[in-house]
C-alpha positions as CSV (number, residue, x, y, z in Angstrom):
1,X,-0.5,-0.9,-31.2
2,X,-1.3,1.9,-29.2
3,X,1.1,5.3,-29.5
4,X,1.6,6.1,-25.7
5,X,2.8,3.4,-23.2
6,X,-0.2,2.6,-20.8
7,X,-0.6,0.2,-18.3
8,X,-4.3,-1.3,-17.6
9,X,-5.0,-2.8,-13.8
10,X,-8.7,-4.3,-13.4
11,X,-10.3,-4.0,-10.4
12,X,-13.5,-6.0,-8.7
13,X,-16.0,-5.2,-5.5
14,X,-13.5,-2.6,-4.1
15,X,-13.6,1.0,-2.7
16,X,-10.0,1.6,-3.0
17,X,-6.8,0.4,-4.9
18,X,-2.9,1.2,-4.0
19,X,-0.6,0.4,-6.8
20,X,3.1,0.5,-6.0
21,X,4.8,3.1,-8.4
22,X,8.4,1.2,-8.9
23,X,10.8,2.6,-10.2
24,X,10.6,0.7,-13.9
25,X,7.5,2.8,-13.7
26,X,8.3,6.0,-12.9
27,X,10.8,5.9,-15.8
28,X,8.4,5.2,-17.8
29,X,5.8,7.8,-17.0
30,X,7.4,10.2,-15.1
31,X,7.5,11.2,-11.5
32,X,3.6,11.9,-11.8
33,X,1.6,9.5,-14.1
34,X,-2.0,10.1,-15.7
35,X,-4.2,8.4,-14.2
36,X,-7.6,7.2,-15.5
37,X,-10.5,5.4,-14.0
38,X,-13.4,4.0,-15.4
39,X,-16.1,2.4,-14.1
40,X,-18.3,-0.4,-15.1
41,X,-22.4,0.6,-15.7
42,X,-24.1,-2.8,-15.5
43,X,-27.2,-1.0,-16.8
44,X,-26.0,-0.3,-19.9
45,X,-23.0,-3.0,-20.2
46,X,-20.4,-0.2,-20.6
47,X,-17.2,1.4,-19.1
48,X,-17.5,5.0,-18.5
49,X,-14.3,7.3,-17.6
50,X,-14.6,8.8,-13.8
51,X,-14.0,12.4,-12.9
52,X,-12.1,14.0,-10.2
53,X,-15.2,15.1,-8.3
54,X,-16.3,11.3,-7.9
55,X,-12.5,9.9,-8.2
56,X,-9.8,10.6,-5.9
57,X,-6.2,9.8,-6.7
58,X,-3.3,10.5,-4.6
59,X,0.3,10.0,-4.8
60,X,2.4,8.9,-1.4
61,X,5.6,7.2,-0.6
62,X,6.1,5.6,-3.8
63,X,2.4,4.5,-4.1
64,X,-1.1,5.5,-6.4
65,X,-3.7,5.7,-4.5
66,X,-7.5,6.0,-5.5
67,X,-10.5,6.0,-3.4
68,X,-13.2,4.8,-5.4
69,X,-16.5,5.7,-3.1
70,X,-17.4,2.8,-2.3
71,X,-17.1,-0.4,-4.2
72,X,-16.9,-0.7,-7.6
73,X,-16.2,-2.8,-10.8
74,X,-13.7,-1.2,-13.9
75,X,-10.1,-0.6,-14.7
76,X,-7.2,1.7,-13.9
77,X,-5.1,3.1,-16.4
78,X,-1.3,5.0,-16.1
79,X,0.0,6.8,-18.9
């Protein structure tokens, strides 16, 4: 078991992802959650964690949004 409540969201082919922030969640994690990205390498079969400069996450109206560049294969993760 992990020691921090997380939630993981997969993603598939897409250059951006919304995620509504309810309200279960922001109890959980606060009014502004951590937010990770990683991406999938298909050269070398592995995830790899995103950086701001390449990632950009942005918080409006209840919602996590995350411009990915352009489409792309990985997983989201809120702490």
């Amino acid at each position: 078991m992990s020691c921090c409540p997380q939630i993981q969201l997969p993603f598939s082919n897409v250059s951006s992802s919304t995620i509504t922030y309810t309200a279960t969640m922001q109890q959980q994690f606060g009014n502004t959650p951590r937010v990770f990205v990683y991406y999938y390498d298909p050269v070398n079969g592995e995830f790899y964690l995103s950086n701001a400069f390449f990632t950009r996450v942005g918080y409006a109206g209840g919602t996590i949004n995350i411009d990915h560049g352009g489409p792309q294969r990985g997983y989201i993760v809120i702490r």
